[in-house]
N, C-alpha and C positions, 0 to 999 in steps of 0.2 A: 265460312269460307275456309277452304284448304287448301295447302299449296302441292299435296303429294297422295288427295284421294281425289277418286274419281266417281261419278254415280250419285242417283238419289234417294234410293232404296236397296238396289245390288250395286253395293258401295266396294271402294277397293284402294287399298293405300299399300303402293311401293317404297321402299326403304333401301339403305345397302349403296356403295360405291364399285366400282369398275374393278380396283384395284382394292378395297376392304376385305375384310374374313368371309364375309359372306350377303347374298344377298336376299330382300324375302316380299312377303304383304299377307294382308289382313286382307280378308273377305268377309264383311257384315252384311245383315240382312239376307241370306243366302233363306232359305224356306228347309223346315227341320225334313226328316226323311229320307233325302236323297239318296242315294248309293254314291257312297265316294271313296276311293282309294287311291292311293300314286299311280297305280296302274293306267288311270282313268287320267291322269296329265298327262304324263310321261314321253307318249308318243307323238305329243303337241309339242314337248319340248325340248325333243329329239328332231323335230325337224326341221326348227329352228337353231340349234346348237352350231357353235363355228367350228373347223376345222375338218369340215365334211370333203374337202373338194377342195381343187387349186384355185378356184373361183373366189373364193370367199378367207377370211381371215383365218390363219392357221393357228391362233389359240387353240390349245387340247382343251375344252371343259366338257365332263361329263352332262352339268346339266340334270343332275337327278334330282329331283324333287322329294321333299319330306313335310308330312301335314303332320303338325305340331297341337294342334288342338281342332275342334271343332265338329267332330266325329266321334262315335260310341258305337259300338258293337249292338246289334241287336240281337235276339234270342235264338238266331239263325248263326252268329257269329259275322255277320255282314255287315262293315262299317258304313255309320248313317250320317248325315248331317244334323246336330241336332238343335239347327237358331242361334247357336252362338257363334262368336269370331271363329273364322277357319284361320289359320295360322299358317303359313305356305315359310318352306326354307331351300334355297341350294347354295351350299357353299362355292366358295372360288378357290380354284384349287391350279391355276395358270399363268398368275399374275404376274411379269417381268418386268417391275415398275423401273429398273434401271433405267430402260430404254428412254424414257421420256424425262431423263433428268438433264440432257441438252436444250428442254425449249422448259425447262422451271422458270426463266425470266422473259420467256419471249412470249409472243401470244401467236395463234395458231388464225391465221385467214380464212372465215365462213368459219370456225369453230366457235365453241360458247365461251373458249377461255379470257377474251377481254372483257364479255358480258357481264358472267360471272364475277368479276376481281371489280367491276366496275359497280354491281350493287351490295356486295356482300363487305370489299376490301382484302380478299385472300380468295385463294382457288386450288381445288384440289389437281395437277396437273396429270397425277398419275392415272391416265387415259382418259381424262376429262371427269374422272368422281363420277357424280351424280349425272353429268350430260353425257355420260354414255350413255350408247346403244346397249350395255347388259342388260342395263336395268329392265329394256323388253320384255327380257327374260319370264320374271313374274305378268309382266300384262298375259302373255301369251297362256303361262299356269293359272290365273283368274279366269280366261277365256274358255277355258278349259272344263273350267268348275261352272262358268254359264253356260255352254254350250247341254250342261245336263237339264237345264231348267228350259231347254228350248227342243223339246222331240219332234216338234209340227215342221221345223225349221231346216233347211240345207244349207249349208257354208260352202263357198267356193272361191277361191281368190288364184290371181294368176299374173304372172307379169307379161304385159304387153307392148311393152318397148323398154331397148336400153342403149343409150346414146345415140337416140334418134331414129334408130333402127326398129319399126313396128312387128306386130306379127302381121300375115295373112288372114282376115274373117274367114277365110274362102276355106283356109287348111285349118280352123277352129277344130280340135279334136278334145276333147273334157280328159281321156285318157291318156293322153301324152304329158299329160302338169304333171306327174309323178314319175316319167320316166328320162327327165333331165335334171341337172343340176338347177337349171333357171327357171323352174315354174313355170314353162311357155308350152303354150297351147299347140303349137305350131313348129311341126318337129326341121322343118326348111329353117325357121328362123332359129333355133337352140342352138342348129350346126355351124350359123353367122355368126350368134353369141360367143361362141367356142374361143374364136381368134379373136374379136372384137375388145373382151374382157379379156382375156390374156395379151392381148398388145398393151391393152392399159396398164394392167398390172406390170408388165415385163418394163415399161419406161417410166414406172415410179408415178403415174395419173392415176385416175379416177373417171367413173361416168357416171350419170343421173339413170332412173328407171321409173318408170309408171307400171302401178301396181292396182289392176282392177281386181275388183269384190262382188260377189251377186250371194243374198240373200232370196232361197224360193222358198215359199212355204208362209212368209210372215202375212197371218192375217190380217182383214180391210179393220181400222181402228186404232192400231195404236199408234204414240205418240199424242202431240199436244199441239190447240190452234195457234199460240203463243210463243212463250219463254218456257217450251220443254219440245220444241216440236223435233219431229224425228229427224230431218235432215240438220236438224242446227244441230244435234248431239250428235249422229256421225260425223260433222264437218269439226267438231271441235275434238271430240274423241284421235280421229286422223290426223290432225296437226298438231295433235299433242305428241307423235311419235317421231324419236329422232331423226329429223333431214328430212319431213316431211315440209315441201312448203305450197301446195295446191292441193287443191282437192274438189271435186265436182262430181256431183247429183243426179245421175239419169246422166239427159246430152252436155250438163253444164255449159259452158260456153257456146256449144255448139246451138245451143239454144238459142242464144240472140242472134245467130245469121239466118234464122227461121221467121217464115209468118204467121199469124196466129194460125191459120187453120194445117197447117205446115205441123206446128208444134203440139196441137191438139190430138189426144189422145183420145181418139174416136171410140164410144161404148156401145155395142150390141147389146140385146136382149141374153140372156143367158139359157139354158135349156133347162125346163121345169119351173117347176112356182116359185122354190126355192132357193134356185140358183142365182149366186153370184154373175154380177155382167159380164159380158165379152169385151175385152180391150184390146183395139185394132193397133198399138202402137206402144211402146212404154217409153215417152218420153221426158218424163218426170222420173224415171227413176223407181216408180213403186210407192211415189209420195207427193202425196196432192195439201195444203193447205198445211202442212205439219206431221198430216197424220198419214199411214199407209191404207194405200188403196186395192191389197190383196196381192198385185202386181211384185216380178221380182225388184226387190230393194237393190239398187245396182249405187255404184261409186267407183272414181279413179283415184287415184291418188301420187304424185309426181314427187317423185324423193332428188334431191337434190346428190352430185356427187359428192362423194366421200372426202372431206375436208383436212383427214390426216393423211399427207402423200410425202412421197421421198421425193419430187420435185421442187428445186426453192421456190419460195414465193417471198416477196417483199415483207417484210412488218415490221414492228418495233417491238422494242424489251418495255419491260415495267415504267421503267424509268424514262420512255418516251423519246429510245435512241432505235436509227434508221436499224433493222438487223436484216436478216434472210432465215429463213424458218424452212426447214427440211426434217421432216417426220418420221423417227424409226419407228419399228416397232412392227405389228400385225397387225393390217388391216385391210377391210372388205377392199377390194378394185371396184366394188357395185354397190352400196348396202341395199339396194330395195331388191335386191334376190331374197336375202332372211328377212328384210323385212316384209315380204309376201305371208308368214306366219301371224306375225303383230297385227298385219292389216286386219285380216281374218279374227282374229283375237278380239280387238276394236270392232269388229261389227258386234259380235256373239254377245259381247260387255254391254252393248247398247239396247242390244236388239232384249237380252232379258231386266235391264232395265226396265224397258220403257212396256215388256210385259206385266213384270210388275203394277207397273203406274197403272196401267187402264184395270188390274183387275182392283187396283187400290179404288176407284175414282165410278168404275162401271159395272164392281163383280164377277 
């Protein structure tokens, strides 16, 4: 057991505080060969980076990435993977830990800072340490490094509601996530966004966002019947990420207000001998018993609002006295906008996982 790796075979451990010199992780198990250089993060972790927009947290950090080991030149001069720890680094280079030296004795409502002082007995307050959101940072550059172990595979994530506000299925357009600040599909709703998260922001709040994922491409097989199966590792991978607190599978909930033949995900014969079936519905998700069923791998994911605001909120100090908590500093009005990159990241981390495993298990 480990408290800061993740994976079974495409393993990966995050390190580094919010407010420390720098932050990093180790990538084992990675398969020797690969083609890998910064270049090959970098624009994963560029789009993620804060500071992009009035939207999101105005920390400057570049965000550049630097691979420390785990790579060799081959006779072409092309850096390869070669089975050993990949070594991932970016400094911090924006840290205003001043800011947060008002709430050193108080604790921070919906943040981790009573949690933390509560099992540890001390806590780093300077932006929460280790229960920031930086630390994403590397999930997202490990994502990056799976995402080469997965060519068959399409990644696509997008946010589909924020403080209540859905998109339109109707206005679904795949080419509009790139051309907002807010990942949204749905270029009507980006423009409600606009003022929606700038109200917020403007009166020192916050609001929550749902952030869907679709996986096309992952073929019928992997995963596990058990204790590896592919939805339990999306669902744990996804709530392992900051101010993530639901998460659901295909129609998740919406699944129990169904009947079974409602919910059944009717299969056709496929065309030719050896084709794959026809699936009249995905409503599992792309994942039946554990394991994927060809179908796109789909998930939501519901991040909670942003728990450091300039609005008081009631709490007590250390020492178990009544106080009011009001939070300087820079931070997201939304975080499941950036966090639309991590989401993404958590699939790609799983999805070559659990590649892995079946070629471990079935060649």
């Amino acid at each position: 057991m480990s408290w800061n790796t993740f994976g079974r075979v495409f393993r990966f451990t995050t390190w580094g505080e919010s407010h420390g010199p720098a932050i990093g992780c180790v990538i084992d198990g990675c398969p020797p060969g690969i083609a890998l250089s910064e270049s090959d993060i970098q624009p994963f972790l560029d789009a993620r980076k804060p500071g992009q927009n009035k939207f999101t947290t105005q920390r400057q950090e570049a965000d550049a990435v630097r691979i420390l080991s785990g790579v060799f030149a081959d006779e072409d001069g092309q850096q390869r993977t070669t089975g050993t720890p990949i070594s991932l680094l970016i400094e911090n280079t924006d840290q205003r830990s001043k800011d947060y030296s008002d709430i050193a004795g108080t604790y921070r409502p919906g943040h981790a800072d009573y949690a933390y002082d509560a099992k540890y007995g001390f806590r780093d307050y300077r932006g929460g340490g280790r229960s920031s959101a930086r630390e994403t940072a590397m999930r997202v550059a490990a994502g990056a490094v799976a995402r080469l172990l997965l060519p068959e595979v399409s990644l696509r994530a997008w946010v589909s509601e924020i403080g209540g506000d859905k998109v339109d299925p109707a206005n679904f357009d795949a080419d509009e996530i790139a051309r907002n600040p807010f990942w949204c599909p749905d270029a009507e709703a980006a423009k409600r966004w606009e003022t929606l998260v700038d109200d917020a922001r403007k009166a020192g709040s916050s609001l929550g966002a749902v952030v869907q994922c679709e996986a096309t491409g992952v073929p019928a097989g992997w995963g596990a019947p058990i204790y590896a199966k592919l939805d339990a590792e999306l669902a744990a991978a996804m709530m392992s990420i900051n101010a993530v607190k639901g998460v659901e599978i295909g129609d998740g909930f919406d699944a129990a207000r169904l009947t079974g033949e409602q919910n059944a995900d009717a299969m056709r014969p496929g065309e030719g001998d050896e084709a794959a079936p026809r699936f009249e519905a995905n409503h599992a998700g792309g994942i039946a018993g554990g394991i994927s069923t060809g179908q796109p791998v789909t998930c939501r994911v519901a991040f909670k609002p942003t728990s450091s605001i300039l609005t008081p909120v009631d709490s007590i100090t250390r020492e178990g006295e009544a106080a009011q908590v009001r939070t300087k500093g820079r931070h997201d009005p939304c975080v499941g906008i950036r966090g639309t990159p991590v989401v993404e990241a958590m699939m790609a981390l799983v999805l070559a996982d659990q590649k892995l495993l079946h070629r471990a298990q079935c060649g």
